[in-house]
N, C-alpha and C positions, 0 to 999 in steps of 0.2 A: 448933515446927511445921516441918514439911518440905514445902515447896514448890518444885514443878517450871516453869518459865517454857519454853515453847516458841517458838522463836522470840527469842530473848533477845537479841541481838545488834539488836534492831530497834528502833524509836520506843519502842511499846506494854510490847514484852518489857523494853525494858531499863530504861523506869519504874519495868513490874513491878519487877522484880527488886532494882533501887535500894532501892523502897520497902519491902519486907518484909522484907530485909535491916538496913535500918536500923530498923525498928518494933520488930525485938527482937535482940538481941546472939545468944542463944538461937537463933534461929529458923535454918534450913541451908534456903539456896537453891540450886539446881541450874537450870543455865540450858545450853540446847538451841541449838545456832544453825549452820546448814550453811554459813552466812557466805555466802551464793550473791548478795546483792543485786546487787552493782556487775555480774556474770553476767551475771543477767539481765535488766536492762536495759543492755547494752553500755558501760556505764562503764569506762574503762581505767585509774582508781586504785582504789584501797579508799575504801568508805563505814564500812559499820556496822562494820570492822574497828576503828576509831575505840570503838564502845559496849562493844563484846568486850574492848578494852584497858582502859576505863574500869570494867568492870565485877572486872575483876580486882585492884584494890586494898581488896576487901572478903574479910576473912576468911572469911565465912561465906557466900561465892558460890564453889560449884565450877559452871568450866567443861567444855561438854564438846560439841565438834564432832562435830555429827553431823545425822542427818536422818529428821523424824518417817515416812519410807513406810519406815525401818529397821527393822528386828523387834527387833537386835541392839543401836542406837543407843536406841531406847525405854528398852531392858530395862534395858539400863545406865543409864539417867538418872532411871528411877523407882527402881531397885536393892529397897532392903528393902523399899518403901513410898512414897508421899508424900499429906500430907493436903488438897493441893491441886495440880490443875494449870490453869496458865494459858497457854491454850492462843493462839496468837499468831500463830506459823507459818502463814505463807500465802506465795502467790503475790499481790500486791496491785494489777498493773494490769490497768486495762480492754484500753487498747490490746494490749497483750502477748499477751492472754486470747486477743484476736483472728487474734493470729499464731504462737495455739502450744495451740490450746485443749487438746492431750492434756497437753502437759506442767502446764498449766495444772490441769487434773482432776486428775491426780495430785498436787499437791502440798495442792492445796486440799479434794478430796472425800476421797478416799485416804487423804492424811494426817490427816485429821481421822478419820473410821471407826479407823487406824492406833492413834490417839493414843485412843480411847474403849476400843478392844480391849485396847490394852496395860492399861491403866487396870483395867478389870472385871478379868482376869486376875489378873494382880497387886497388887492393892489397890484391890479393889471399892469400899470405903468414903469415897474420895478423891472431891472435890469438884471439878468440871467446869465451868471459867469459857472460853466460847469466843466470839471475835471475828468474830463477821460484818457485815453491811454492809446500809447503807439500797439498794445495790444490789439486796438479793432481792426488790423491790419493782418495779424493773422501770419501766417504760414506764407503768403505773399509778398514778403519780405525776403525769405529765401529766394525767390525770383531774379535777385540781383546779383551776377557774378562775383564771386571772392576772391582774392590771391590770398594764399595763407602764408605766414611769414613765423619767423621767430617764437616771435611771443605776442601774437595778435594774428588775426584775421582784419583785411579791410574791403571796402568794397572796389569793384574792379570798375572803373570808369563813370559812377556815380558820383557823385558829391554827398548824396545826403537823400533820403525819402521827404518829398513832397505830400502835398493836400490830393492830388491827383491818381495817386495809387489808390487799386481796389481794395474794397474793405470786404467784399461776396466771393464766391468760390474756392476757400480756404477753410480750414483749419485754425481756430483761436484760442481754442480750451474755453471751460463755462464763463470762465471770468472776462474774456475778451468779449463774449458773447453781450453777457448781460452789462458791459461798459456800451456795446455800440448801442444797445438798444437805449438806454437812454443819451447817449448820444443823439442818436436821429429824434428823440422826442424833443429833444431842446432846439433841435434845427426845426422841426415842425412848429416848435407854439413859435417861433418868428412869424411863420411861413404864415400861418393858418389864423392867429391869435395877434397878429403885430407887435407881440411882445419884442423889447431888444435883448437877445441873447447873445450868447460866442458860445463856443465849443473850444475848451483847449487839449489838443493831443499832448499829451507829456511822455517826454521821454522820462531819462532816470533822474527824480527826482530828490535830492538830501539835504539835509541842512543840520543845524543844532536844533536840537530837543528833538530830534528822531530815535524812535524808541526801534531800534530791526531787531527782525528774528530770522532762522535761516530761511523761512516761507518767504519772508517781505519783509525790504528795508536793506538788502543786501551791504548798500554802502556803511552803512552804521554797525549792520552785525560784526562784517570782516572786522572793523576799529575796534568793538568791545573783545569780539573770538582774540584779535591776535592782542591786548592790552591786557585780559584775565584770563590767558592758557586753555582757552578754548579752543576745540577742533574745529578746524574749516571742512566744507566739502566742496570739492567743484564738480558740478553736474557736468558732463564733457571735460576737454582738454584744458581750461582754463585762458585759452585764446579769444573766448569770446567776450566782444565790444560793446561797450556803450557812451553815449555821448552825455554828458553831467550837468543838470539843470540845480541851482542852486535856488534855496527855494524860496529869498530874499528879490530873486532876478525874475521868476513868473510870478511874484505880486506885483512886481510893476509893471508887467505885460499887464496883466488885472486890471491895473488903475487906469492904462493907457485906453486901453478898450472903452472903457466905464466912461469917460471922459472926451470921448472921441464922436464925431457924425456920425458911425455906421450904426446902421440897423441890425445888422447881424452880423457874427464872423465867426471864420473854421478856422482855425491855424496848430499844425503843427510846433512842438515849440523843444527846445532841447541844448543843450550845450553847442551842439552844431560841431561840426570837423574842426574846429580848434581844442576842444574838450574834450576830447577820449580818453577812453582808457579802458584794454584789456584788465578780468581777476588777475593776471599771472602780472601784470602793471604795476596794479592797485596795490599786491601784496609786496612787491619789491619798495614802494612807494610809502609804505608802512613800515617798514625795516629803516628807511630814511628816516623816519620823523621818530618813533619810538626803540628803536635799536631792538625790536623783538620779531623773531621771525614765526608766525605759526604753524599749526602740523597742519599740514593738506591731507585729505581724502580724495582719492575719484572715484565717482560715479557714472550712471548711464545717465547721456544727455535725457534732460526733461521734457516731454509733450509741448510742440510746437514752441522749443523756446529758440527764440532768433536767434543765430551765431553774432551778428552784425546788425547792431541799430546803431545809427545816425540821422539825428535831422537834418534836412533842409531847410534853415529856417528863415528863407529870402523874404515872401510873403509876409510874417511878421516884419524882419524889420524893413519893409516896404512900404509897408499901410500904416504902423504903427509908430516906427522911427526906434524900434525898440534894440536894444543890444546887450550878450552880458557884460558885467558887470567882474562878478567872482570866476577866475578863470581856476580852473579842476583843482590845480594843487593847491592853490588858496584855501577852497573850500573844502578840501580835506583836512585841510591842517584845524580850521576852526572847527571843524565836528569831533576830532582826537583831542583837541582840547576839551571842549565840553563833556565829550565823555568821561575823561581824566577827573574834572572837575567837581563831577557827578557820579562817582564810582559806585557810592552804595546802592544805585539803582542797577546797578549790572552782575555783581557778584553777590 
């Protein structure tokens, strides 16, 4: 099997890639990666140059620097074929979104239209796994009652956001924006093109060889802020929730998909109501494992950011038979270690 990772040099990507790389000796991975993170969010060392290295001790991963709004960089990275692409490549933060939303569009709308076009062209029959966000949901999340407590907010009588919530009449910031829009173009080339795609909504996504900043990657920054005497800031009171997708556990949603009868699928996907955890949580939770406590900041809550996300995530494991794996504090402890590990790329 010949599988294309876009964005590969990333969290997501370079799981991907790890993973299908080693599931079969057989199988040639092709990995996509503009290497732009530490760019754009103002980083002055290398981040994901760190996964790009890492990913090059596998025989059967060719690299290849380049960038999915490329016609030229595509062409070349799909070459004869590939019987899947996983599609990863994004622009990832909000804030950013906020202060660049064209560049921002382009890499996320564009590049995704980009990455479906090359695809149909050149090997229509290739399977379309794309990474979007409980973002395309917007300010319509606040829709669902809270009880506020302690040290968290949770939702009042829901279990968890479904595929069924609207994703129109809201508020998203540019970045939720330009995630749905290529969103719905991957549900289009099924629709219109017969290609087999999915659509995965993610919730908070982390893992090892996550490079965060305080823009994005939240999970990994708190570990490096409170492990090198870094300031934290919580945007609001610090009660607010997310449910924790490890990012070892949505490559195998991935596989599951890729591998399965359906023609197409949407699925929200996320730690679910077992995997929570409030910042004011996370950071007591970090005092656990490293006996360091950091300085906290507050700030004014940020533009349309949800108090409370939780998935629902029956639908997958219904269709798909999927479940996690890494439950939160597992997967916290393996990412402070890795960060530990890898010190010099933090200080």
């Amino acid at each position: 099997m010949r599988v294309l990772v876009t964005g590969g040099a990333g969290l997501v990507g370079s799981h991907s890639a790890e993973f299908f790389a080693q599931a079969d000796p057989k199988n040639e991975v092709i990995v996509l990666d503009n290497l732009m993170r530490s760019q754009i969010f103002g980083y002055d060392k290398d981040s994901v140059e760190f996964n790009w290295n890492y990913l090059g001790k596998f025989k059967n991963i060719e690299r290849i620097k380049g960038d999915v709004r490329n016609d030229q960089d595509l062409s070349k990275a799909i070459g004869k074929g590939v019987d899947v692409v996983i599609h990863t490549a994004g622009q990832p933060g909000v804030p950013s979104s906020v202060r660049m939303p064209k560049e921002d569009f382009s890499i996320n709308a564009f590049g995704t239209l980009n990455v479906l076009e090359t695809a149909r062209k050149k090997s229509k029959d290739t399977v379309v796994i794309y990474c979007s966000t409980n973002k395309v949901y917007g300010e319509n999340v606040d829709q669902i009652p809270l009880e506020e407590k302690e040290k968290r907010y949770t939702f009042k009588g829901v279990r968890g956001v479904n595929e069924s919530m609207l994703t129109d009449l809201t508020g998203h910031t540019p970045y939720g924006v330009s995630k749905l829009v290529g969103d719905l173009y991957v549900q289009e080339y099924s629709h219109i093109y017969k290609m087999k795609t999915a659509v995965f909504r993610m919730s908070c996504t982390y893992g090892t060889r996550q490079f965060g900043f305080e823009d994005q990657g939240w999970v990994a920054w708190f570990i490096i802020a409170t492990l090198f005497n870094k300031p934290i800031t919580f945007y609001g009171n610090g009660k607010q929730v997310r449910d924790m997708l490890y990012a070892d556990d949505l490559v195998d949603a991935f596989n599951r998909f890729i591998n399965s009868d359906l023609e197409r699928g949407l699925f929200n996907i996320g730690g679910g109501p077992d995997n929570t955890i409030s910042l004011l949580e996370f950071v007591e939770e970090l005092k656990l494992l490293t006996g360091k406590a950091p300085q906290i900041n507050f700030s004014d809550w940020r533009p349309s950011d949800q108090k409370v996300y939780i998935t629902d995530t029956g639908k997958l494991e219904n269709t798909l038979k999927w479940k996690i794996k890494t439950p939160v504090k597992e997967g916290i402890r393996k990412l402070t270690e890795w960060v530990k590990e890898n010190k010099d790329y933090f200080i």
